[in-house]
C-alpha positions as CSV (number, residue, x, y, z in Angstrom):
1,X,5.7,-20.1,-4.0
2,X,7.9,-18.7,-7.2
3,X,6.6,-15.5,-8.2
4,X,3.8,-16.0,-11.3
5,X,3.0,-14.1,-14.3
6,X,-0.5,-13.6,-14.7
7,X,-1.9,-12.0,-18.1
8,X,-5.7,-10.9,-17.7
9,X,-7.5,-8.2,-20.1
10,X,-4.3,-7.9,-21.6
11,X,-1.9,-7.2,-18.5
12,X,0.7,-8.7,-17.7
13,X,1.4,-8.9,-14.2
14,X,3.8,-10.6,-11.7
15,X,2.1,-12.3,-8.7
16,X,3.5,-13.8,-5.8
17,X,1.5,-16.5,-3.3
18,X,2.6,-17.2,0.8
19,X,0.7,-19.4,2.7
20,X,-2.6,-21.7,1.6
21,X,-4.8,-21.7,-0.9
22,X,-7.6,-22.4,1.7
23,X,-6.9,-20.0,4.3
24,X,-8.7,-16.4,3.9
25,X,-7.3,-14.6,1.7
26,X,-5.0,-10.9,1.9
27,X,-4.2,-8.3,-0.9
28,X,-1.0,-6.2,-0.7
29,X,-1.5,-3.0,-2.8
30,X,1.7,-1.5,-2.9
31,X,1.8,2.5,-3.2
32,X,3.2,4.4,-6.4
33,X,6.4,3.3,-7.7
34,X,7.0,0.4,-5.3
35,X,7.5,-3.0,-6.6
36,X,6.0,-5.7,-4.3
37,X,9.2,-6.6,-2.9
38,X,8.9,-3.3,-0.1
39,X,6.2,-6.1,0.9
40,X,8.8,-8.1,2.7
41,X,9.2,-11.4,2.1
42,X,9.3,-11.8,5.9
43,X,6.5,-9.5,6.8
44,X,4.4,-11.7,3.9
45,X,5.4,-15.2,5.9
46,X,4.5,-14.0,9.3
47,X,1.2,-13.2,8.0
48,X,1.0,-16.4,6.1
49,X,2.0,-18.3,9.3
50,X,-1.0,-17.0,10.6
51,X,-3.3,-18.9,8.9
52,X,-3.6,-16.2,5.9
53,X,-3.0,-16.7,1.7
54,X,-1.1,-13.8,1.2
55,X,-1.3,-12.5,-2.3
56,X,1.6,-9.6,-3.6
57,X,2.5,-8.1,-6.5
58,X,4.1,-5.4,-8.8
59,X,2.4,-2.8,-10.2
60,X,2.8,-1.8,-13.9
61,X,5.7,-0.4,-14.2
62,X,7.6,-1.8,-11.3
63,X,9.1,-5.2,-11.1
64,X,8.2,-7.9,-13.4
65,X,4.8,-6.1,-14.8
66,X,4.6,-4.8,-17.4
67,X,6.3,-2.1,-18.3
68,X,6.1,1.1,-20.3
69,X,7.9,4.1,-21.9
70,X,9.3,6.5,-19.2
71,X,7.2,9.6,-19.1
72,X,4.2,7.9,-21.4
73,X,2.3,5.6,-19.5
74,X,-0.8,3.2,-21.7
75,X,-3.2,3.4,-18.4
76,X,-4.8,5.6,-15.7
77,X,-5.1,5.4,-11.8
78,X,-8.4,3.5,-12.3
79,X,-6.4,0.9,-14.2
80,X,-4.3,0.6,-11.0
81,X,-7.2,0.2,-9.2
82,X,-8.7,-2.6,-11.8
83,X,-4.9,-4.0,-11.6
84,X,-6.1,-5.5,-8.2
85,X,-9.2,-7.2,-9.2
86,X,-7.5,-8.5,-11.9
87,X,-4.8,-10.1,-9.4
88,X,-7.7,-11.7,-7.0
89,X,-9.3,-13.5,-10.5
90,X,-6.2,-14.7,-12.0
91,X,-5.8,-16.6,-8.7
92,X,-9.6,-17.2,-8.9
93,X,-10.4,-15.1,-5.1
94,X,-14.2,-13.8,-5.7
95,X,-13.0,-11.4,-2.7
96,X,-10.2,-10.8,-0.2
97,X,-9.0,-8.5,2.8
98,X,-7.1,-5.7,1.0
99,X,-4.4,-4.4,3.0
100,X,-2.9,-1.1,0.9
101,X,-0.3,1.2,2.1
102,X,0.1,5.0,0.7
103,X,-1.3,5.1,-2.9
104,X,-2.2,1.7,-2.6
105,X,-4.4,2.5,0.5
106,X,-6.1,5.3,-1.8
107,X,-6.3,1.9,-4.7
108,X,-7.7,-0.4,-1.5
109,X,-10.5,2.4,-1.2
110,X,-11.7,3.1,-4.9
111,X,-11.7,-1.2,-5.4
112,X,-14.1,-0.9,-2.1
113,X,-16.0,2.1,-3.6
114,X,-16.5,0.6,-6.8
115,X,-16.6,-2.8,-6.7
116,X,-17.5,-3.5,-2.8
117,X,-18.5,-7.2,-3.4
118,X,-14.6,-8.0,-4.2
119,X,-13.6,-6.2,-0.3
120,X,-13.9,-8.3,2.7
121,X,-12.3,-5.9,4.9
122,X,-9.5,-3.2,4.3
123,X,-6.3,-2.1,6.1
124,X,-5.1,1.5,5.3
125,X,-1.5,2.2,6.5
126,X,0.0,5.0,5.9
127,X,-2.5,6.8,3.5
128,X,-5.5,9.6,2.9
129,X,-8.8,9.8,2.2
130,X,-9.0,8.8,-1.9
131,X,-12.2,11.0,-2.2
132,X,-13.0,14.4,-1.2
133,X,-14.4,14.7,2.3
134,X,-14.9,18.3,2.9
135,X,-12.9,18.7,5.4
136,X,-9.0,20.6,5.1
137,X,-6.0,18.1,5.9
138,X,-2.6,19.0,6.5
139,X,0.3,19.6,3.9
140,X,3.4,17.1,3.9
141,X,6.4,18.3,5.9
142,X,8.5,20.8,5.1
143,X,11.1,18.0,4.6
144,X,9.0,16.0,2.6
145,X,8.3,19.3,0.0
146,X,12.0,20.1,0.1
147,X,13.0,16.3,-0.9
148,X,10.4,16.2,-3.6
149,X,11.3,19.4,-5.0
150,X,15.0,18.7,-5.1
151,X,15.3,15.9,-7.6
152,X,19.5,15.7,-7.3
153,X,19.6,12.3,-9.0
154,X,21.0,10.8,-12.3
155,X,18.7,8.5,-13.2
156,X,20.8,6.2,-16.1
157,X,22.9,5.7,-13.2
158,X,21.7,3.0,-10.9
159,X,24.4,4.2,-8.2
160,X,22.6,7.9,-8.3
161,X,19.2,6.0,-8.1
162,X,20.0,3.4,-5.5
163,X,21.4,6.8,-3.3
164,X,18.3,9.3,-3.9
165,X,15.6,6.4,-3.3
166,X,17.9,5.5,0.6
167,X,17.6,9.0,1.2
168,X,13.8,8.8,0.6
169,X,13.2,6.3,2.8
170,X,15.2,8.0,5.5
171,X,13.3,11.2,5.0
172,X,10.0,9.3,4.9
173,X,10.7,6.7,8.0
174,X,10.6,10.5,9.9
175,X,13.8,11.1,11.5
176,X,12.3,9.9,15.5
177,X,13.9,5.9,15.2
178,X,17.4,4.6,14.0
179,X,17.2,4.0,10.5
180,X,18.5,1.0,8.9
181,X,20.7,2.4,6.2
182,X,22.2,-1.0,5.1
183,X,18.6,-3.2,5.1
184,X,17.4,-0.5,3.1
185,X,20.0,0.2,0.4
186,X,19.6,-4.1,0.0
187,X,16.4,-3.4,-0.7
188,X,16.4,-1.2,-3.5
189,X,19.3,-2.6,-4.7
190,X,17.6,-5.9,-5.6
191,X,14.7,-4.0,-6.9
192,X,16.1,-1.8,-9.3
193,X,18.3,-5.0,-10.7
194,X,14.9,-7.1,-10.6
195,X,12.7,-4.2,-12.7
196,X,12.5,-4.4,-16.2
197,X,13.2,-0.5,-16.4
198,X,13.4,0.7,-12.7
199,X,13.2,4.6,-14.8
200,X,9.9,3.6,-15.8
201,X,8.4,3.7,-11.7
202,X,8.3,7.4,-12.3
203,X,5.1,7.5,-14.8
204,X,3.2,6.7,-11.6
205,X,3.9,10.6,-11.1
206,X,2.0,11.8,-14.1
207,X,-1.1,9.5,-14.3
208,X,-4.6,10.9,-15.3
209,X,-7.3,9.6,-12.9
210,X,-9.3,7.9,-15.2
211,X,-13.1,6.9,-14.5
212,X,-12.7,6.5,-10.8
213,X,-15.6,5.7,-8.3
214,X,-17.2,9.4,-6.4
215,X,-19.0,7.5,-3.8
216,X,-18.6,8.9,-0.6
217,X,-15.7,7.1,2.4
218,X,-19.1,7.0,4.6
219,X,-20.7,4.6,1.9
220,X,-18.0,1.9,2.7
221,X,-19.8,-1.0,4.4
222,X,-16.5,-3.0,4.8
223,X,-14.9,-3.7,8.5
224,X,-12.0,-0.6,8.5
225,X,-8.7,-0.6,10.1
226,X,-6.7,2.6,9.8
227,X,-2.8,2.4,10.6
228,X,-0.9,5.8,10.8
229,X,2.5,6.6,12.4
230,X,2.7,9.8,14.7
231,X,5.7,10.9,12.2
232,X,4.6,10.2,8.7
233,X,6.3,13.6,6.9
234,X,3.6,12.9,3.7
235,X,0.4,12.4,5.4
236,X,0.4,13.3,8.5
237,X,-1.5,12.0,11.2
238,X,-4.8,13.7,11.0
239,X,-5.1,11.8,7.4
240,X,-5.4,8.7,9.3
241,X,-7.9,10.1,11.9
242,X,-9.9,11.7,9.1
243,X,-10.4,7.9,7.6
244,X,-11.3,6.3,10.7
245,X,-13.7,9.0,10.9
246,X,-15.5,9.6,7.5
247,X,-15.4,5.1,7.2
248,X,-18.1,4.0,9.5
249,X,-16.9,1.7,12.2
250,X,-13.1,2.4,11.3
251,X,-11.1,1.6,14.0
252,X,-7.5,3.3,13.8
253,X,-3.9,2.4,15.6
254,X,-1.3,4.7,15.9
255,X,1.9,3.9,15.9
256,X,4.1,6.4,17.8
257,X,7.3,7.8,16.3
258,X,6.3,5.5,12.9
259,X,6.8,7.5,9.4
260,X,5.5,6.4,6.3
261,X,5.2,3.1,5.2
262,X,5.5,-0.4,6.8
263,X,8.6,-0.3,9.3
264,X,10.3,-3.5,10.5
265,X,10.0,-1.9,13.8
266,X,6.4,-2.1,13.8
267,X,5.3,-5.5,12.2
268,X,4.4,-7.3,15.1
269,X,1.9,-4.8,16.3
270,X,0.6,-4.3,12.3
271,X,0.8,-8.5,11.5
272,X,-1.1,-8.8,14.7
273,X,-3.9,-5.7,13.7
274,X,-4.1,-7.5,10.6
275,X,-4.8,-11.1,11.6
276,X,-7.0,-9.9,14.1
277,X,-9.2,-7.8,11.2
278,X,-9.0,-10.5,8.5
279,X,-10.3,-13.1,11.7
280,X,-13.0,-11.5,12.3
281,X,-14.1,-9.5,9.4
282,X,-16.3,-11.9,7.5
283,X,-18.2,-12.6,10.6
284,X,-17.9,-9.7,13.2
285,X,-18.8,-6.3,12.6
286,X,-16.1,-3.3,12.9
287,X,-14.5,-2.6,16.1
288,X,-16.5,-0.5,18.4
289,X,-16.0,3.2,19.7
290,X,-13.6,2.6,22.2
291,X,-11.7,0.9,20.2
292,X,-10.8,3.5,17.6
293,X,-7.5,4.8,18.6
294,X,-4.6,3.4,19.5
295,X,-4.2,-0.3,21.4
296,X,-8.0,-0.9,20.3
297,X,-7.0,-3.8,17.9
């Protein structure tokens, strides 16, 4: 399906369909500063050819959406998380499975928190806990803190841009697998020439949190599937085990030598983990003990 502009309360998003209307529906959430397009078309079909209506789209500020100044953004992270309600009622879904990675996992969890009756099940890949647990979690690498800090790129220069955002991906895929230099500098190639002002991505950086749900992860009633990489330089991988173990029922796959994010590499074991969870989820309750950790989905 061509890609849809939706305009609820105001916004202006872009949408984009795979699959049918019938079949249950799935919600990629995106993390901050990512258009939908780093949901792959491909990765969206092979979940739509499993019987799933796969919904993505761009968050403000990315893509098509709409877009603000650079450095003075008109919304809050809650608005992010509203963002995806707004999505499932423009194409008139009461609830779906919400699949988030990164920042858009911590998005999939507030929506949960705050408005459970929209979840039918959530997939967190690559993320942390988006509420306080008491508990102390690990810093990001030492790569990741030196990358951040070093910003080294021109940004009126889509040359300098496309450069420093390859060499993010390559610090965050975590260094263990071959790295597809070539797939990935496509990639944010066509997005920065698809955004209305690929500058404006970096107001994601500066958000205030806005009125966002303080329920505790253990009030989630949801079936949870955690997905976390043994290499992940930004949240390591005791952030993933700390959500499968403050969600009740959460089940969690690792996937070894995986960084951050949604690797080629690893979409048939994640499409499959995801099929399985959004099969089962309106019926069955979460996955069991033994099936926590690793090959348990």
């Amino acid at each position: 399906m061509a890609e849809r502009l939706i305009d609820v309360d105001g916004v202006v998003l872009c949408t984009e369909t795979f699959g049918a209307p019938q079949d249950p529906p799935v919600l990629l959430v995106m993390g901050a500063g990512a258009s939908m397009l780093w949901w792959e078309e491909d990765f969206c079909r092979l979940l739509a050819d499993g019987g799933r209506l796969v919904i993505r789209y761009d968050h403000r500020d990315t893509g098509r959406s709409v877009t603000y100044e650079p450095g003075r953004p008109g919304y809050t992270g809650a608005d992010l998380v509203a963002d995806a309600a707004r999505v499932l009622d423009a194409h008139e879904v009461a609830a779906a499975h919400v699949v988030g990675v990164s920042a858009g996992g911590a998005c999939a969890q507030l929506l949960a928190l705050g408005d459970p009756g929209r979840v039918l099940s959530l997939t967190l890949i690559s993320t942390s806990c988006a509420v306080p647990v008491g508990r102390e979690l690990p810093a990001p690498t030492r790569e990741f803190m030196r990358f951040v800090s070093d910003e080294g790129v021109d940004r009126s220069d889509p040359e300098s841009v496309t450069r420093h955002q390859v060499a993010y991906a390559r610090m965050l895929a975590g260094g263990r697998r071959p790295f597809d230099e070539a797939a990935v500098r496509d990639l944010v190639r066509r997005d920065i020439r698809r955004a209305h002002d690929a500058t404006a991505a970096r107001n994601h950086d500066s958000l205030a949190d806005g009125p966002l749900p303080r329920a505790p992860l253990t009030s989630i009633a949801v079936p949870t599937l955690v997905v976390h990489g043994t290499a992940d330089p930004m949240f390591p991988l005791a952030h993933g085990e700390a959500l499968a173990e403050e969600i009740p029922g959460a089940r969690l796959l690792v996937l070894e030598d995986a960084g951050h994010g949604v690797e080629r590499a690893d979409w048939p074991m994640i499409v499959a983990a995801i099929l399985d969870q959004t099969g089962t989820a309106t019926s069955g309750g979460p996955g069991d003990e033994a099936d926590r950790r690793g090959g348990g989905v």
